[in-house]
N, CA, C and O of each residue as an XYZ file, in Angstrom:
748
protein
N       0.838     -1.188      0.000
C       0.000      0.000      0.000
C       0.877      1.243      0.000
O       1.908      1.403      0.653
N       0.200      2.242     -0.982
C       1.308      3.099     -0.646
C       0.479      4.710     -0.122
O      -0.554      4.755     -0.790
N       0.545      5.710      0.595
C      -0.213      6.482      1.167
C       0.081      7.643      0.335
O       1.206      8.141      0.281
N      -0.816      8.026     -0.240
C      -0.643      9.164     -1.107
C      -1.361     10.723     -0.048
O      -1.990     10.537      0.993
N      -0.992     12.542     -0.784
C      -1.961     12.677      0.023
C      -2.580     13.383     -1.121
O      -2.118     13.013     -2.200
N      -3.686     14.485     -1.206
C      -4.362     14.668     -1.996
C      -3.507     16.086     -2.690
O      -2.511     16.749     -2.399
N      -4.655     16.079     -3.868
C      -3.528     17.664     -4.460
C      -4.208     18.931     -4.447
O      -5.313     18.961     -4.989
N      -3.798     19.882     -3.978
C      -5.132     21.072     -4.292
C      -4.596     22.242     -4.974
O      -3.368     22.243     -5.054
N      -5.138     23.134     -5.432
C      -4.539     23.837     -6.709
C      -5.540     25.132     -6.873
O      -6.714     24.774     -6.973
N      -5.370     26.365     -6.917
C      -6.307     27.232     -7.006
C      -6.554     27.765     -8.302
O      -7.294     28.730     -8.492
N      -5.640     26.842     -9.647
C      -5.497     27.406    -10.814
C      -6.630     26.457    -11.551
O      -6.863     25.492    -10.822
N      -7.146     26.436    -12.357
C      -7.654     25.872    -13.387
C      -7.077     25.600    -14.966
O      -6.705     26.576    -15.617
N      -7.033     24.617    -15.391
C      -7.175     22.855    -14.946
C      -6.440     22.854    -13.908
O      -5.439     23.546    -13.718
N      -6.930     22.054    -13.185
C      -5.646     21.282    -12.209
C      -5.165     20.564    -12.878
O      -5.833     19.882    -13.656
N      -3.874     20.484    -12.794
C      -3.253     18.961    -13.446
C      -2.430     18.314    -11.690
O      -1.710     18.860    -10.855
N      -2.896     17.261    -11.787
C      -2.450     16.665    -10.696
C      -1.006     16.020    -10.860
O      -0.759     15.438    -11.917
N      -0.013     16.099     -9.835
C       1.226     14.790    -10.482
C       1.004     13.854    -10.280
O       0.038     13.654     -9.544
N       1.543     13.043    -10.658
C       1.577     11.524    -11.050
C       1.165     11.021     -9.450
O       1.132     11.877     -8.566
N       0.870      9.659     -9.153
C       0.331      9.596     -7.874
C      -0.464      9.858     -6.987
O      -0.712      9.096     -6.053
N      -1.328     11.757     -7.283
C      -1.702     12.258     -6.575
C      -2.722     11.953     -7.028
O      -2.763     11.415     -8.135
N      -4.150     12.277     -6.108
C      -5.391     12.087     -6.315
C      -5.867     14.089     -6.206
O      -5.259     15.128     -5.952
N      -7.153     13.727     -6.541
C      -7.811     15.507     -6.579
C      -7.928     15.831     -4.634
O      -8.009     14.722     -4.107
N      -7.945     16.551     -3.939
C      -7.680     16.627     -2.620
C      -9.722     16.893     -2.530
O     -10.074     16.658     -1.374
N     -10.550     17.160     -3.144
C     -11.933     17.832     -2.976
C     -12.059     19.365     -3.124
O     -11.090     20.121     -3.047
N     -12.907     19.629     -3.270
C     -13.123     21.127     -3.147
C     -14.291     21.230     -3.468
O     -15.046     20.330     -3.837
N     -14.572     22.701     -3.303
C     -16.150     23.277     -3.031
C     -15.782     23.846     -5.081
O     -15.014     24.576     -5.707
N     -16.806     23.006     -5.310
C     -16.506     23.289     -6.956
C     -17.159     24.932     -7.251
O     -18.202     25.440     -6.841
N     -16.115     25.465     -8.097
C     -16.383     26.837     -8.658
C     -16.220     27.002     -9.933
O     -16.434     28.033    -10.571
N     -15.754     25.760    -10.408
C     -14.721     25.843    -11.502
C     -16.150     25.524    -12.991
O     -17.289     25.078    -12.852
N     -15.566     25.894    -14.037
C     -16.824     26.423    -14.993
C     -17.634     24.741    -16.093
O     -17.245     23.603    -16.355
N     -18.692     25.458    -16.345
C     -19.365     24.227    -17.205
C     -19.261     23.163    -16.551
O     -19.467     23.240    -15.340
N     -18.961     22.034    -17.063
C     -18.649     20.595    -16.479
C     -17.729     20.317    -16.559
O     -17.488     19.374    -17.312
N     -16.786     20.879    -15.927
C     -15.340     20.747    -15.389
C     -15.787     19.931    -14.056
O     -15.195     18.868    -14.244
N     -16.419     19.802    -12.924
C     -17.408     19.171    -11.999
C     -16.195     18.169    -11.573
O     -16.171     17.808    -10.396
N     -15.266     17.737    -12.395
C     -14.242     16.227    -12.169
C     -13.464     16.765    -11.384
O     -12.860     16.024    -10.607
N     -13.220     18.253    -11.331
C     -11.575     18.854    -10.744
C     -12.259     18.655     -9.071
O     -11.559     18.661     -8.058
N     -13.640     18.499     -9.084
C     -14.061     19.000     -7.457
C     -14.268     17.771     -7.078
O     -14.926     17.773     -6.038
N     -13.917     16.339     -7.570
C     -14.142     15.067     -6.898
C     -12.469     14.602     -6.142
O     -11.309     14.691     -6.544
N     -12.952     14.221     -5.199
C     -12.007     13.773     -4.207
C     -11.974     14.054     -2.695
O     -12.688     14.906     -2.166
N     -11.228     13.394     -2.136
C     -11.609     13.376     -0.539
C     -11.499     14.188      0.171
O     -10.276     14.117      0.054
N     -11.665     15.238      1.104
C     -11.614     16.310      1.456
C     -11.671     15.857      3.343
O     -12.746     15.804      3.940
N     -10.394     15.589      3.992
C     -11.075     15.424      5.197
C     -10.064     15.801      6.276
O      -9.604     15.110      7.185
N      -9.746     17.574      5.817
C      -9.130     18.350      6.607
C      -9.854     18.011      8.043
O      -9.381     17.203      8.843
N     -10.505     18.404      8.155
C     -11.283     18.941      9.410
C     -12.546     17.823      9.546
O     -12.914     17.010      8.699
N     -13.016     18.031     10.732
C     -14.759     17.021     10.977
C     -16.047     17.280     10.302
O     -17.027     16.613      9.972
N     -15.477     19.095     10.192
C     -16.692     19.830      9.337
C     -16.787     19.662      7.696
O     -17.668     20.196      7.022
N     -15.824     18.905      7.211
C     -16.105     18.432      5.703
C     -16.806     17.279      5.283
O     -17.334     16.470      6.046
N     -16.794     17.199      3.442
C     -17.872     16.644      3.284
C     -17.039     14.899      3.971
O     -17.813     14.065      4.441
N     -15.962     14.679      3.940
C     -15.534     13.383      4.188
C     -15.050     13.662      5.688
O     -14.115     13.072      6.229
N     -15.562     14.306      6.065
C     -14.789     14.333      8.130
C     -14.851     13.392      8.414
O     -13.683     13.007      8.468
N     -15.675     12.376      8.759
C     -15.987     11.654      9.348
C     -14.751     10.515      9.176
O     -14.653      9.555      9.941
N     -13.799     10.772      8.030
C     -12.934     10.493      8.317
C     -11.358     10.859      8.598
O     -10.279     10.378      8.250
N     -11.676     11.669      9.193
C     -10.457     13.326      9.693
C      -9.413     12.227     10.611
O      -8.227     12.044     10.339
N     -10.290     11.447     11.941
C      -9.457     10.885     13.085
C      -8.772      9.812     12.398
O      -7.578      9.854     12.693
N      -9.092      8.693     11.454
C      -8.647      7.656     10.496
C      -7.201      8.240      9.636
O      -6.214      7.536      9.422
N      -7.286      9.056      9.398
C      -6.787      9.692      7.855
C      -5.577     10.574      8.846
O      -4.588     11.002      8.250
N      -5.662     10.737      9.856
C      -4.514     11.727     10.897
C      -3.611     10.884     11.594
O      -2.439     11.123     11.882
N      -4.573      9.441     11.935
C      -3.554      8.705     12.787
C      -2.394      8.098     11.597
O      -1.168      8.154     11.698
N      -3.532      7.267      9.986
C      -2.399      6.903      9.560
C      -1.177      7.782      8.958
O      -0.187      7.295      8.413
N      -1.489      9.542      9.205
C      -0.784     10.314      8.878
C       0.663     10.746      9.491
O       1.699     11.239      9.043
N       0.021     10.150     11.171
C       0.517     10.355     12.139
C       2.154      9.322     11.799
O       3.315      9.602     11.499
N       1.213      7.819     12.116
C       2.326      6.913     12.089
C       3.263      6.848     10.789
O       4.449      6.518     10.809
N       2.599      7.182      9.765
C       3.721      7.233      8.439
C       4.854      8.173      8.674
O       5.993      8.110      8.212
N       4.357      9.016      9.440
C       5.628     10.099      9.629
C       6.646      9.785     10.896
O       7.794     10.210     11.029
N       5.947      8.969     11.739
C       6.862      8.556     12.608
C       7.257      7.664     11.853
O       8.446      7.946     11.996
N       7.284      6.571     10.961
C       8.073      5.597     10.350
C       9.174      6.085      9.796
O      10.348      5.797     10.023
N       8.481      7.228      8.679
C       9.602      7.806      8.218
C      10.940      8.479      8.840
O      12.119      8.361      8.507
N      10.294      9.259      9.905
C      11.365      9.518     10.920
C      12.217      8.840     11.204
O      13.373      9.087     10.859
N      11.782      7.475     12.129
C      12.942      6.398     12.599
C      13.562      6.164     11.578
O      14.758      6.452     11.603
N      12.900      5.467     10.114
C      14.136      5.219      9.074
C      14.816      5.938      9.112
O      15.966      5.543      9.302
N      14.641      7.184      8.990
C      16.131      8.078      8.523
C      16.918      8.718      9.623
O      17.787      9.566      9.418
N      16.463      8.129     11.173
C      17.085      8.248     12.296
C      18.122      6.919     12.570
O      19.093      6.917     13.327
N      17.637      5.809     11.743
C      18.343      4.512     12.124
C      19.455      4.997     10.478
O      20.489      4.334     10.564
N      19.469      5.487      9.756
C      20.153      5.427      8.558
C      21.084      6.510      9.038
O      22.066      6.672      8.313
N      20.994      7.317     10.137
C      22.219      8.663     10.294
C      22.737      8.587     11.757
O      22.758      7.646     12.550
N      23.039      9.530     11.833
C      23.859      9.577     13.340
C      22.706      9.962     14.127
O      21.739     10.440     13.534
N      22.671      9.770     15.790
C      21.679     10.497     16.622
C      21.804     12.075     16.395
O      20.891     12.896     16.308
N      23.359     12.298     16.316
C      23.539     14.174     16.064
C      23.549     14.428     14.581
O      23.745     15.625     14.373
N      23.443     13.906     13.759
C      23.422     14.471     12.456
C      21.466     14.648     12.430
O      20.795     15.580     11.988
N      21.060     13.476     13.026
C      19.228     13.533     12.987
C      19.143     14.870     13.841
O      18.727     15.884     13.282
N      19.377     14.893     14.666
C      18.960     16.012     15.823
C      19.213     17.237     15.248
O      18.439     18.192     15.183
N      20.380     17.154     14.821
C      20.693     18.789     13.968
C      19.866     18.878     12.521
O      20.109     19.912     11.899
N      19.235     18.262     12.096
C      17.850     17.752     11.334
C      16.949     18.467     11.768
O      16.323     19.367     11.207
N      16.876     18.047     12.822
C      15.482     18.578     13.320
C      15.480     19.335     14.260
O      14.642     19.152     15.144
N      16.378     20.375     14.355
C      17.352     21.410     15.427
C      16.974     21.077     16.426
O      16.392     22.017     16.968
N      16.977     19.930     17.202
C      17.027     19.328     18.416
C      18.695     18.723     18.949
O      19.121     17.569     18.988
N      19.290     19.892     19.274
C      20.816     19.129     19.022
C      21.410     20.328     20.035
O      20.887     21.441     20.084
N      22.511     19.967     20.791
C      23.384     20.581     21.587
C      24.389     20.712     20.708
O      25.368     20.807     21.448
N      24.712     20.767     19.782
C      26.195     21.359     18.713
C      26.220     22.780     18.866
O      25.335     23.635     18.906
N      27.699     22.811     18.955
C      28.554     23.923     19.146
C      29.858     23.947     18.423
O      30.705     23.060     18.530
N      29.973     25.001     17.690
C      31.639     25.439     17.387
C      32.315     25.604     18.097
O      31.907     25.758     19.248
N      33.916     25.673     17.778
C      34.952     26.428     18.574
C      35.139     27.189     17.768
O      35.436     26.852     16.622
N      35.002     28.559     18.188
C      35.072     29.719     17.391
C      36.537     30.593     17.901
O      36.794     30.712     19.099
N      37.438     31.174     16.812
C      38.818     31.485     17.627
C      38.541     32.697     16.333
O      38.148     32.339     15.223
N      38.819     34.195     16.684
C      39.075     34.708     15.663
C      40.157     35.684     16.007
O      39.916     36.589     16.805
N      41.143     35.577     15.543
C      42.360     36.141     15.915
C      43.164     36.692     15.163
O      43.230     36.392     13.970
N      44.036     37.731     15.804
C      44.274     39.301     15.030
C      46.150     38.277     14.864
O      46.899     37.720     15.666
N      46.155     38.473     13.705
C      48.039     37.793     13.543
C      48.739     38.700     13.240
O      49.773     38.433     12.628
N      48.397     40.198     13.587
C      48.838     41.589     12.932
C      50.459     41.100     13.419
O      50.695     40.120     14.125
N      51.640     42.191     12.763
C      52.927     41.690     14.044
C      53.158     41.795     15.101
O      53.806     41.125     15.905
N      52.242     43.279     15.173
C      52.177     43.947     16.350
C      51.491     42.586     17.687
O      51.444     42.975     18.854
N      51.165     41.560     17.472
C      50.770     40.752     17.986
C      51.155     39.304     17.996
O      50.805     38.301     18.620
N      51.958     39.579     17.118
C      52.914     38.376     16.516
C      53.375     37.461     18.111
O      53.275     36.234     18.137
N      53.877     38.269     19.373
C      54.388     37.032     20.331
C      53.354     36.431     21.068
O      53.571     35.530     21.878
N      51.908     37.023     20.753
C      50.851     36.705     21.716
C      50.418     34.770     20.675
O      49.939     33.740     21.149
N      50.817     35.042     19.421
C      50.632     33.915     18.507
C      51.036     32.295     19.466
O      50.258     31.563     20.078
N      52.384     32.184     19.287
C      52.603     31.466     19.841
C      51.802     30.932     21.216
O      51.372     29.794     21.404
N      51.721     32.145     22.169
C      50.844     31.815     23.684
C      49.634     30.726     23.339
O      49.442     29.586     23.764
N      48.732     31.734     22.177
C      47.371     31.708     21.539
C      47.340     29.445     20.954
O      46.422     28.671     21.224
N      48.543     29.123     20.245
C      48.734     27.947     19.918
C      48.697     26.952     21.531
O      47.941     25.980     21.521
N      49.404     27.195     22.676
C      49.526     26.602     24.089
C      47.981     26.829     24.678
O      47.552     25.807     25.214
N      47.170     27.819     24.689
C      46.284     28.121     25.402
C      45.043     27.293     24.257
O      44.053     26.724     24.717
N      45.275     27.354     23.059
C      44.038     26.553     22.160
C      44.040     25.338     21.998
O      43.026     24.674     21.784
N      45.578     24.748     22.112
C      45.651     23.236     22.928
C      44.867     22.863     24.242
O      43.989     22.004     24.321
N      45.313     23.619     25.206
C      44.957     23.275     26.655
C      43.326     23.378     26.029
O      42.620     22.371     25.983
N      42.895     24.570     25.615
C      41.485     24.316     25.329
C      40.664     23.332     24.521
O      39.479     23.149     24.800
N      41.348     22.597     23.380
C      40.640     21.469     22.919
C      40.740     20.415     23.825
O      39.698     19.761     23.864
N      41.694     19.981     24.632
C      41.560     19.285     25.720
C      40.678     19.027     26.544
O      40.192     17.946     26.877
N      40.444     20.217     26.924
C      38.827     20.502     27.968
C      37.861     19.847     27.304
O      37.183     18.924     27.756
N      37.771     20.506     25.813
C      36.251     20.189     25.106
C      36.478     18.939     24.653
O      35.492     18.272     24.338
N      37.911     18.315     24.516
C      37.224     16.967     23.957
C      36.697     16.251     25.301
O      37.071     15.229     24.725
N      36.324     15.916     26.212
C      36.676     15.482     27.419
C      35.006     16.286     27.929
O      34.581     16.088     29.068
N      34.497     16.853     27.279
C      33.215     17.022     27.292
C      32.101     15.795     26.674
O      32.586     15.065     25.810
N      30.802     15.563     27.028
C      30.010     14.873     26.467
C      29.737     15.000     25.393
O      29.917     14.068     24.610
N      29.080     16.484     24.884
C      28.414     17.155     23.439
C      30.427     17.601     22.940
O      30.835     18.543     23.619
N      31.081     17.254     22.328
C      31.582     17.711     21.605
C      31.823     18.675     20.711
O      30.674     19.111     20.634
N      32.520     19.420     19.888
C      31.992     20.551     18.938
C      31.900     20.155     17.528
O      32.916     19.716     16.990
N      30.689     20.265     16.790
C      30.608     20.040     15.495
C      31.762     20.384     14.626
O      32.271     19.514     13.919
N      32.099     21.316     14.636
C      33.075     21.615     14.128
C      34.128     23.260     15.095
O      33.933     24.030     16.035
N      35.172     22.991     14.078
C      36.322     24.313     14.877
C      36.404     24.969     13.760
O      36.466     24.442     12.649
N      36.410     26.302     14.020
C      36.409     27.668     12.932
C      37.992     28.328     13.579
O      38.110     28.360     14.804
N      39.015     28.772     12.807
C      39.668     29.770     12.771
C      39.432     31.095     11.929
O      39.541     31.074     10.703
N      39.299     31.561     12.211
C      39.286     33.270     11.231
C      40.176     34.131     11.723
O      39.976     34.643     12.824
N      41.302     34.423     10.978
C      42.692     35.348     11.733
C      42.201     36.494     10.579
O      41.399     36.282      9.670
N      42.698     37.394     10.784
C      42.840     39.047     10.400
C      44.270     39.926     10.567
O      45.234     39.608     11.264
N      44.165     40.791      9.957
C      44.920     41.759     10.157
C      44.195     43.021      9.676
O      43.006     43.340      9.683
N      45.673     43.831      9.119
C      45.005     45.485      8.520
C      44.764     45.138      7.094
O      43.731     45.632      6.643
N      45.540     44.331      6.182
C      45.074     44.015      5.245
C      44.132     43.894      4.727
O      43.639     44.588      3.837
N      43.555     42.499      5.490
C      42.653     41.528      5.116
C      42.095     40.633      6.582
O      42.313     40.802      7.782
N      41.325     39.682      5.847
C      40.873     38.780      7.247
C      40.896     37.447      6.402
O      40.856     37.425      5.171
N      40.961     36.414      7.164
C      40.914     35.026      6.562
C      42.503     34.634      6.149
O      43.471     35.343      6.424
N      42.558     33.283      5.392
C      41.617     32.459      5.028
C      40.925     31.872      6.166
O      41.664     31.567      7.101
N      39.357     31.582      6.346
C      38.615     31.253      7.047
C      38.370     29.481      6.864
O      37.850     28.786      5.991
N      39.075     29.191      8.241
C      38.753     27.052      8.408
C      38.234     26.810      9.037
O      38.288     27.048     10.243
N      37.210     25.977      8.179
C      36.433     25.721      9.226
C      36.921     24.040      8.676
O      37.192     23.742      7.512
N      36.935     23.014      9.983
C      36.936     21.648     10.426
C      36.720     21.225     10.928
O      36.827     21.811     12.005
N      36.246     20.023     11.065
C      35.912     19.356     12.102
C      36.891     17.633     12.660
O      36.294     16.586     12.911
N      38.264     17.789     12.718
C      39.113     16.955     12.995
C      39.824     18.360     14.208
O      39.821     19.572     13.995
N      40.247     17.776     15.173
C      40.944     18.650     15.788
C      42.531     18.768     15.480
O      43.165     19.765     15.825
N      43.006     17.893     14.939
C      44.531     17.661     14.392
C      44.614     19.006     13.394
O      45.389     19.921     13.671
N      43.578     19.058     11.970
C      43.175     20.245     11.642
C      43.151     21.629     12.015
O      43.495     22.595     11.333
N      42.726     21.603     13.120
C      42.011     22.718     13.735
C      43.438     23.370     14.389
O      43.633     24.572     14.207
N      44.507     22.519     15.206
C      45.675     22.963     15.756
C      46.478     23.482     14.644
O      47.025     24.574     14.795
N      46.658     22.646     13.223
C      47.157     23.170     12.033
C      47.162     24.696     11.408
O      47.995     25.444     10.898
N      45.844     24.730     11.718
C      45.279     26.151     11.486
C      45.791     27.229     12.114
O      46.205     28.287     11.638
N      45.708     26.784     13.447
C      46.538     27.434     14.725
C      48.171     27.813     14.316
O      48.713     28.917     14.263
N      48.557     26.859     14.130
C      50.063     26.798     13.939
C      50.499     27.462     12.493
O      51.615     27.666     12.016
N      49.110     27.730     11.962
C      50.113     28.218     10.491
C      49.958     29.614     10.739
O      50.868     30.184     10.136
N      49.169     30.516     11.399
C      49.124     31.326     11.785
C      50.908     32.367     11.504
O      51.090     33.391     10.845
N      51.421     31.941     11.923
C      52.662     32.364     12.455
C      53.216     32.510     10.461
O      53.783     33.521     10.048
N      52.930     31.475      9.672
C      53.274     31.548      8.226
C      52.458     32.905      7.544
O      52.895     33.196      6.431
N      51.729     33.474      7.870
C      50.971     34.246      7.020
C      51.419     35.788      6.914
O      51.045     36.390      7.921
N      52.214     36.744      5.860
C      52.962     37.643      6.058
C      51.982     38.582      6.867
O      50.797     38.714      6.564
N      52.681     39.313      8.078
C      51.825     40.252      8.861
C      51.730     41.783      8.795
O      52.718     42.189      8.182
N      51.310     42.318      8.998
C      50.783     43.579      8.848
C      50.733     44.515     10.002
O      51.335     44.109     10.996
N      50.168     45.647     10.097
C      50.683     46.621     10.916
C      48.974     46.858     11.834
O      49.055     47.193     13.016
N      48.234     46.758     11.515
C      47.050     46.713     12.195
C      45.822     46.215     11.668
O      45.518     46.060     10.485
N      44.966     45.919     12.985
C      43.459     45.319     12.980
C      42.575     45.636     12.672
O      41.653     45.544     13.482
N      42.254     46.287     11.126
C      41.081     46.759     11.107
C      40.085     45.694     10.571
O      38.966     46.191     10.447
N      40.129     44.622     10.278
C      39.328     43.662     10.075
C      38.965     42.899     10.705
O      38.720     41.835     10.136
N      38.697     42.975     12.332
C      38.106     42.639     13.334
C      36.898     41.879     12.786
O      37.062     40.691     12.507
N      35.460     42.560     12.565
C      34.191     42.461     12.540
C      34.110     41.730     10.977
O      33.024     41.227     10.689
N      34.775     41.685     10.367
C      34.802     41.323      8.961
C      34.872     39.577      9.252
O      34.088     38.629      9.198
N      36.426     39.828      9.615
C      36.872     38.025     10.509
C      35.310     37.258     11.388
O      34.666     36.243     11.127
N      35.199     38.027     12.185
C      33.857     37.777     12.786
C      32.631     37.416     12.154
O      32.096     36.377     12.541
N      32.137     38.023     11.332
C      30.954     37.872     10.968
C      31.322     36.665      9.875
O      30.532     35.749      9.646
N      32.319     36.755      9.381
C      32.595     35.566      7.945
C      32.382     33.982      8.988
O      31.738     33.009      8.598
N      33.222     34.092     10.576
C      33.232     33.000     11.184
C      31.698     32.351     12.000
O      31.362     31.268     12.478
N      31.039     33.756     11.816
C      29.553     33.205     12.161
C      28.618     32.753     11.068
O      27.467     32.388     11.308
N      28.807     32.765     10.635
C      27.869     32.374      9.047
C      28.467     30.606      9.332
O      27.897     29.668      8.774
N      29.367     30.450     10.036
C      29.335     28.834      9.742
C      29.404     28.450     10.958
O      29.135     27.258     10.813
N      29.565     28.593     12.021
C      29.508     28.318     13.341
C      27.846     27.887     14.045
O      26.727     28.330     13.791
N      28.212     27.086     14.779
C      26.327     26.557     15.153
C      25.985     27.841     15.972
O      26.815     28.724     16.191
N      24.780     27.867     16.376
C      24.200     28.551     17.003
C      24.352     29.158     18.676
O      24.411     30.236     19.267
N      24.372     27.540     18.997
C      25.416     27.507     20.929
C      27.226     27.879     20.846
O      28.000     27.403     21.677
N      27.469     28.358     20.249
C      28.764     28.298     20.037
C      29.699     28.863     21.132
O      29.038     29.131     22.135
N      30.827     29.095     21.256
C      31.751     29.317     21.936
C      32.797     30.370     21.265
O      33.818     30.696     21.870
């Protein structure tokens, strides 16, 4: 059996797709066109087919929970959840100025973002992924985003490779590029 649901259309002809049946309607439509207004109609109790509204909701009900579990048993619990934004994911968000003028704080910044993936791996919810976004006066970026932490220290460490510049005016630039991909709970 396969559960179709109905089609409704405010244009004339309807053309239905393939599968679909006419959904009902309160016919308006001209001459003996009369065919576009046959079909089941059982939004609500107050239509002409209510009476089967409670029938037609439950098996609506359970098809969608079927469907659900399949594609909950076919993915991860956190890839489903972030599906259905039911999910504790979080970034590590780092956006950092590599101007020169800041150049010895670099190095610190590599010791202190270690000690910090440490913490978070060693957490339950983990982070979906880790974002770097460095800046200077130049420019801002290149912007990484990953989700391996071996990666993520890489990023860190190349820092120090990228020719530097004399000041930060691309603060908010770095920023906003690193929120466009960062989850929502982020850090």
């Amino acid at each position: 059996k396969y559960l179709t649901s109905g089609y409704f259309s405010y244009f004339y002809p309807v053309k239905n797709p393939p599968g679909k049946c006419h959904h009902g309607y309160l016919c308006y439509f001209p001459g003996n066109n009369s065919k576009y207004c046959e079909g089941i109609r059982k939004d609500g109790l107050h239509f002409s087919h209510g009476h089967l509204h409670q029938e037609a909701a439950s098996v609506a009900y359970k098809a969608t929970v079927k469907v659900l579990n399949e594609l909950w048993s076919s993915t991860s619990t956190n890839a489903f959840g972030r599906f259905l934004g039911l999910t504790n994911a979080f970034s590590l968000v780092f956006v950092i100025d590599n101007s020169n003028r800041l150049q010895f704080l670099v190095d610190m910044i590599e010791v202190v973002t270690a000690k910090l993936v440490d913490l978070v791996t060693d957490l339950p919810n983990k982070p979906t992924n880790y974002i770097v976004s460095p800046f200077n006066g130049s420019h801002w970026g290149p912007l990484h985003v990953v989700t391996n932490i071996s990666d993520f220290l890489d990023a860190i460490g190349a820092l120090n490779e990228d020719e530097l510049q004399q000041s930060s005016d691309h603060y908010y630039d770095a920023l906003n590029e690193a929120l466009k991909f960062c989850e929502s709970e982020s850090m």
